[in-house]
C-alpha positions in Angstrom: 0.0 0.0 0.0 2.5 2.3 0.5 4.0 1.8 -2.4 1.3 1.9 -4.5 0.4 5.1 -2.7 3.8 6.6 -3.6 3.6 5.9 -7.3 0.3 7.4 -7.6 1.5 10.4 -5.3 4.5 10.6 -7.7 3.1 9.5 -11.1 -0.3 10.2 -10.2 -2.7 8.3 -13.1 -0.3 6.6 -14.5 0.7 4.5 -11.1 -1.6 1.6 -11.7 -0.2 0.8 -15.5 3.2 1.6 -14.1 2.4 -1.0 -11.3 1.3 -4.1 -13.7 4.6 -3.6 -15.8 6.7 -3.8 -13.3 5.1 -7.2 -11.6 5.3 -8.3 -15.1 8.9 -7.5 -15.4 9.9 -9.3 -12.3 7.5 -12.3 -13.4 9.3 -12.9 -16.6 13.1 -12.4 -15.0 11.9 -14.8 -12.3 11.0 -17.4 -14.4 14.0 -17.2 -16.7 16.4 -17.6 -13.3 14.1 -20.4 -12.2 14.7 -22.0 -15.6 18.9 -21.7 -15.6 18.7 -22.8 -12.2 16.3 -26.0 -12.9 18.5 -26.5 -16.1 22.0 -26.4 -14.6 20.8 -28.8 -11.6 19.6 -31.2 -14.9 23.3 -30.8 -16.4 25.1 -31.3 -13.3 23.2 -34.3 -12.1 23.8 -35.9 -15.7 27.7 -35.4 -15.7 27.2 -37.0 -12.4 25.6 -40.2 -13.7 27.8 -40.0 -16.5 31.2 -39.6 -14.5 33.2 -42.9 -14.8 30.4 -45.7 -14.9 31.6 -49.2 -14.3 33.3 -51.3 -17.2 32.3 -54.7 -18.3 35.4 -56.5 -18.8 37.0 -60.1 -18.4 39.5 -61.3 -16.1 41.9 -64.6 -15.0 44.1 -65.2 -12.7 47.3 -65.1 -12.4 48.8 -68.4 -11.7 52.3 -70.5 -12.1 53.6 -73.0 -14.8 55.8 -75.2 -15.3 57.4 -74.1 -18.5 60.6 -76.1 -20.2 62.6 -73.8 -22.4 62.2 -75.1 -26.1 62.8 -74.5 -30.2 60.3 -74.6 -32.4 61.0 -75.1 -36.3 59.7 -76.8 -39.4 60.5 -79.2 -41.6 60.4 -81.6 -44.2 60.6 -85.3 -44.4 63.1 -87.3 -46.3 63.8 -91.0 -47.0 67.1 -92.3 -45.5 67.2 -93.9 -48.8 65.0 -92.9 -52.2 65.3 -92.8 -55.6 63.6 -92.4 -59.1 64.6 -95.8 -60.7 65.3 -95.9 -64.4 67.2 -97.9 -66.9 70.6 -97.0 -68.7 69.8 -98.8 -71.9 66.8 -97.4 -73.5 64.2 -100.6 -75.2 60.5 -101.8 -75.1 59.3 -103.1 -71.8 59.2 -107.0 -72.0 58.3 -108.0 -68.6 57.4 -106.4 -65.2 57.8 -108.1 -62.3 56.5 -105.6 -59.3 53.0 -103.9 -58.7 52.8 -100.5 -57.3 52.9 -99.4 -53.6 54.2 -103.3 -53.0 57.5 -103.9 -50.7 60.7 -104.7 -52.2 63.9 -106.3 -50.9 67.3 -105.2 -51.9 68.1 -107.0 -55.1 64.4 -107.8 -56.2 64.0 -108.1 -60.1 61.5 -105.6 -61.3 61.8 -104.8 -65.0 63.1 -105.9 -68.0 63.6 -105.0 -71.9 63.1 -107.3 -74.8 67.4 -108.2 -75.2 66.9 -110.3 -78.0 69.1 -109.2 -80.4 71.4 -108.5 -77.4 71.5 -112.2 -76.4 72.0 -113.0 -80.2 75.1 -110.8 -80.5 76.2 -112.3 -77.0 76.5 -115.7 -78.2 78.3 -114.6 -81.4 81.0 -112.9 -79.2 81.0 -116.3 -76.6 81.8 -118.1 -79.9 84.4 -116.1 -81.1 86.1 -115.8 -77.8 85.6 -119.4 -77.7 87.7 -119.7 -81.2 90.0 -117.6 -79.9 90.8 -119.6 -77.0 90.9 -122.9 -79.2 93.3 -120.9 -81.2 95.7 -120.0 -78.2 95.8 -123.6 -77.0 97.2 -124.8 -80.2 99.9 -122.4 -80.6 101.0 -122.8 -77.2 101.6 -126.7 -78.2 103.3 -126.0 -81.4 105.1 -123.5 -79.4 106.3 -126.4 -77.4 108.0 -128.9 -80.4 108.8 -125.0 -81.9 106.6 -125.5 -84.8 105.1 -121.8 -84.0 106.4 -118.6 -83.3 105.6 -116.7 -80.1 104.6 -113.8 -81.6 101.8 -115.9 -83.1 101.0 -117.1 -79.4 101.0 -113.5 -78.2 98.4 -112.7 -81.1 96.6 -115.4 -79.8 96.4 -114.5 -76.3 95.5 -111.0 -77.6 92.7 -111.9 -80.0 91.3 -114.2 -77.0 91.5 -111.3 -74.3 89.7 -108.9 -76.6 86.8 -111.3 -77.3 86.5 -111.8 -73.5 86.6 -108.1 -73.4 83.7 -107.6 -76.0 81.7 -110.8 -74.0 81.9 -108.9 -70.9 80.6 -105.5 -72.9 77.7 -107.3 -74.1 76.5 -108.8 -70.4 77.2 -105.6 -69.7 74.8 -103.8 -72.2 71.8 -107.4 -71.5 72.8 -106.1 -67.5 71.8 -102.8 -68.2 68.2 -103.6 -69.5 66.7 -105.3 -66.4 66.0 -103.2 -63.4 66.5 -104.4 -59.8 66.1 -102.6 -56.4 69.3 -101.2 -55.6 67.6 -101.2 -51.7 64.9 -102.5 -50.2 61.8 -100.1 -49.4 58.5 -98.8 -50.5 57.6 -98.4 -54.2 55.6 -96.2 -55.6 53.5 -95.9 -58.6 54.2 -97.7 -61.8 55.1 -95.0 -64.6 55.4 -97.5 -67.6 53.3 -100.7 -69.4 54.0 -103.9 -71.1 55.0 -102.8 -74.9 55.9 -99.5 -74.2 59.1 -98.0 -75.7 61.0 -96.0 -72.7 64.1 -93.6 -73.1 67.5 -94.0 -71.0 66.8 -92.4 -67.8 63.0 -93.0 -68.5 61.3 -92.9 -64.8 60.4 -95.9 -63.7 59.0 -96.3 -60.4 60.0 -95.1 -57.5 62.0 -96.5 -54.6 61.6 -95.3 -50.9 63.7 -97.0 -48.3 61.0 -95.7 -45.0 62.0 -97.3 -41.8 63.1 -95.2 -39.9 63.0 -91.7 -42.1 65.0 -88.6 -41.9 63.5 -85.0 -40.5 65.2 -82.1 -41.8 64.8 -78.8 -40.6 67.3 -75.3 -40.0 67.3 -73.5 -36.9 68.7 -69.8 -36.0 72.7 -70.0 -35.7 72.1 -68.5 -31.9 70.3 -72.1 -31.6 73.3 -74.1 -32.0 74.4 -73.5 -28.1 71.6 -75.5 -26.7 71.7 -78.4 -29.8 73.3 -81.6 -30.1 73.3 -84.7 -31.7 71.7 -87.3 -29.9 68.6 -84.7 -28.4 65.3 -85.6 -28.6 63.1 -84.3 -30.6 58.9 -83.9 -30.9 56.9 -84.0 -34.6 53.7 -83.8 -35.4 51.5 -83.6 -38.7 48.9 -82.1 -40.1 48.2 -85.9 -41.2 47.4 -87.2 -38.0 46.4 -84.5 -35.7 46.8 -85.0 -31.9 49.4 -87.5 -32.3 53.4 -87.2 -31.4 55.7 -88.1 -33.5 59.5 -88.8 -31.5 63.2 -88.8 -32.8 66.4 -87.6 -32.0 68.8 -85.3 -33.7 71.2 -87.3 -36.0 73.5 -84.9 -38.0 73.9 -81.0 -37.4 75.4 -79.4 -40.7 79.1 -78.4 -40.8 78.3 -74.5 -41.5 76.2 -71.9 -41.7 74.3 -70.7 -44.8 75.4 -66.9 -44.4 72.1 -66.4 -46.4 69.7 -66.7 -43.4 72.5 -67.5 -40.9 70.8 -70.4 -40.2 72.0 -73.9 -39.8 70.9 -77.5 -41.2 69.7 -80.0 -38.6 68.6 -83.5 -39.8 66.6 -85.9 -37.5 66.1 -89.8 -37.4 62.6 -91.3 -36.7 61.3 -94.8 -36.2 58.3 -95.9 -39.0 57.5 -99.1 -38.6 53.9 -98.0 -39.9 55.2 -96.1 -42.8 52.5 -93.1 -41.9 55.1 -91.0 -42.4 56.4 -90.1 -46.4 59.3 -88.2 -47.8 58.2 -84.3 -48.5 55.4 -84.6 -45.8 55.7 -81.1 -43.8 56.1 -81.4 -39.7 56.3 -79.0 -37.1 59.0 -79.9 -34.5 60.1 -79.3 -30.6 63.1 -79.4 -29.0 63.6 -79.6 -25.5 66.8 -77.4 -24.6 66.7 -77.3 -21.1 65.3 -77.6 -17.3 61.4 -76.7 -16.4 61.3 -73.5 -15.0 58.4 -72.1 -12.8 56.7 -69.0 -14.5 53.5 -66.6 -13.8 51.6 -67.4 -17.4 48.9 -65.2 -18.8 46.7 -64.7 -21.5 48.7 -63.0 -24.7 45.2 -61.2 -24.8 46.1 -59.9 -21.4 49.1 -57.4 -22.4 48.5 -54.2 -23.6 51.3 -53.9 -26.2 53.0 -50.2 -26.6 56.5 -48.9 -27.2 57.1 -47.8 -24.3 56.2 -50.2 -22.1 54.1 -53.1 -21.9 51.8 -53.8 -19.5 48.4 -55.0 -17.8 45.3 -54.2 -15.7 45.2 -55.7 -12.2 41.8 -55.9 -10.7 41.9 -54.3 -7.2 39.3 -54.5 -4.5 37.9 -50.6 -3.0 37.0 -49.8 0.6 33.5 -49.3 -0.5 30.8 -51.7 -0.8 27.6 -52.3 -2.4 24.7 -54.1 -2.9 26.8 -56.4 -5.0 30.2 -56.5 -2.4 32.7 -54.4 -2.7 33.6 -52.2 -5.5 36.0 -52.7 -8.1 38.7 -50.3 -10.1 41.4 -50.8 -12.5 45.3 -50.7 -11.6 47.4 -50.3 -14.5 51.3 -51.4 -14.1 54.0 -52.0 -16.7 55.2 -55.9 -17.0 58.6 -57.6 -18.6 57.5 -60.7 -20.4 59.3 -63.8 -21.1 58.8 -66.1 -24.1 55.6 -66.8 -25.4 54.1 -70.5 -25.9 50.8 -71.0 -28.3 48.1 -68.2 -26.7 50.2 -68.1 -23.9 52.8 -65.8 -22.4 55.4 -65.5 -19.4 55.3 -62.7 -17.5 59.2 -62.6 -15.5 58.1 -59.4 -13.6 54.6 -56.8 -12.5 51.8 -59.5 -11.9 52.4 -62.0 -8.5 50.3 -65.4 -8.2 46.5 -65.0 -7.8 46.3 -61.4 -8.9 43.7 -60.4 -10.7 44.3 -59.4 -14.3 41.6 -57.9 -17.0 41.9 -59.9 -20.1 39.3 -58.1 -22.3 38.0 -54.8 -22.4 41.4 -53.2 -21.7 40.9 -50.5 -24.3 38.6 -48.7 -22.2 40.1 -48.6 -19.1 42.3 -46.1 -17.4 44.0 -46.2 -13.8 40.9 -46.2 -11.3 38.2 -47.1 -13.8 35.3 -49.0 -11.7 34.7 -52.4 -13.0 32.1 -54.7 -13.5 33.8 -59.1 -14.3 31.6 -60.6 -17.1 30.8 -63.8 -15.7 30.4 -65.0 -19.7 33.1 -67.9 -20.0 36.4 -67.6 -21.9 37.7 -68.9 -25.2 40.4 -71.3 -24.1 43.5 -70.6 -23.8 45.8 -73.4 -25.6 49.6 -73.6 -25.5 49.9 -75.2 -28.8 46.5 -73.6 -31.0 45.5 -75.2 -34.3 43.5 -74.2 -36.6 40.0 -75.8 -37.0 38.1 -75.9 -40.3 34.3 -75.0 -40.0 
């Protein structure tokens, strides 16, 4: 009232219309404070619930192995003994005597060319050494009572020694047209008929000698300090998957190939079964020393950067919740060891039964709440192959 009484003593009929703005005035610029207000308490609360919520990651434990040191390499496998057989002589192929994929023993016939005229020509020169001989004896008697000379003996006993010499070339040439196995082993496919016309060197068949069989493989020169002849050795095949093939280091080569500065290695295994062929690939271990005890995590585990490598521990907060007590995420750098499959050592940062995050990692940061999936793991295989689907 006395307000109102002072505008209309100072602005006399214009007091009431003055009145009304002004209560209008203070209406609208209340409300637009109320709004900024209501709107920055909106905003703040927001960021709040926004600040840091917990991550869904996975975890494991850290626990020990027993880890022996070991080489890995790949290889090839050879026959102690194999060969392409063929024939010196070219001809036409008379008679076979083998059927593929059979065994053969050391000496076994297996081929022969029509020799025909060869024999023909054989028994001309077995006649005419024959004379030649016959000749020889009777000169030597006449040589006797001195009714012949001896250079007509010496002719003679040249003459005879020549026609031995051209016998022993024809056997010789009949010799070269029948093949036997120069070993005994495995043979292959038959790559000729009966009838057909081959070349000298023609293949034949092949030969494979495959009890026991060679391994070879090259290793890193540095290798050579923990390798010796006479160390065992693991293979396995694509061929037969899940089982172990064993050996032992034979022959280490003499040098280095300054190429790759790596070094020859060849390996001798028993097959008896003859499951394993020459040229079939193998993947091989080598034991080079004592088991050592080592912390062993997930490769998936490691947060690879160049300045460090390292991992997220899992550490337990003071606080608790509904669910128990709260979770955050500790990151600290690692030195890791040699890796094995999906596996790797870890030689220093993670102790036995921590914690560690071994998915999610890329959204962490030191202190980041955290939520474990209970969701269960791919496996985690020390020697992973690959499975066709």
């Amino acid at each position: 009232m006395v307000a109102r009484t002072l505008l209309q003593d100072r602005f006399g009929p214009m007091a009431k219309p003055m009145a009304i703005m002004l209560a209008i005035v203070a209406l609208v610029f209340g409300g637009l404070y109320g709004f900024n207000a209501f709107r920055n308490m909106m905003i703040k609360q927001f960021l709040a619930g926004m600040a840091n919520p917990p991550q869904t990651v996975s975890a494991t434990t850290a626990a020990f192995q027993d880890w022996r040191p070991k080489l890995t390499a790949v290889g090839s496998f050879r026959a102690v003994n194999g060969a392409d057989l063929s024939l010196e002589a070219p001809g036409i192929v008379e008679k076979i005597h083998f059927q593929s994929g059979e065994e053969a023993a050391e000496g076994q016939l297996l081929l022969e060319l029509r020799k025909d005229t060869d024999l023909a020509k054989l028994a001309s020169q077995k006649a005419a050494a024959e004379l030649a001989g016959i000749n020889l004896r009777r000169d030597q008697a006449q040589l006797k009572i001195h009714a012949a000379s001896q250079a007509t003996v010496d002719t003679d006993l040249a003459n005879l020694k020549s026609a031995e010499a051209e016998v022993a070339q024809q056997e010789a040439v009949i010799a070269q047209k029948t093949l036997r196995a120069p070993f005994a082993g495995r043979l292959g496919i038959r790559a000729v008929d009966l009838g057909q016309y081959i070349g000298a060197g023609s293949v034949i068949v092949t030969l494979q000698a495959l009890d026991p069989i060679y391994l070879d493989f090259t290793l890193p020169q540095q290798a050579l300090n923990g390798t010796e002849v006479g160390q065992p050795i693991d293979a396995t095949v694509d061929a037969f998957p899940g089982k172990t093939f064993t050996g032992k280091i034979v022959a280490i080569n003499s040098k280095v190939d300054q190429a790759s500065r790596n070094v020859q290695v060849r390996a001798s295994l028993a097959n008896a079964d003859h499951k394993l062929t020459p040229g079939m690939f193998a993947s091989i271990d080598i034991v080079t020393g004592k088991a050592e005890r080592l912390i062993t995590l997930p490769q998936t585990a490691i947060v690879y950067a160049p300045f460090g490598n390292s991992v997220f521990l899992v550490q337990k907060s003071g606080a608790t919740g509904d669910k128990g007590a709260a979770l955050s995420a500790q990151q600290t750098f690692v030195r890791l060891g040699a890796t094995r499959g999906d596996e790797v050592a870890v030689l220093e940062g993670v102790t036995e039964g921590a914690t560690v995050v071994t998915a999610g990692q890329v959204k962490l940061r030191n202190g980041s709440p955290l939520h474990i999936s209970e969701t269960s793991q791919p496996p985690v295989d020390a020697d992973p192959k690959p499975v066709d689907q």
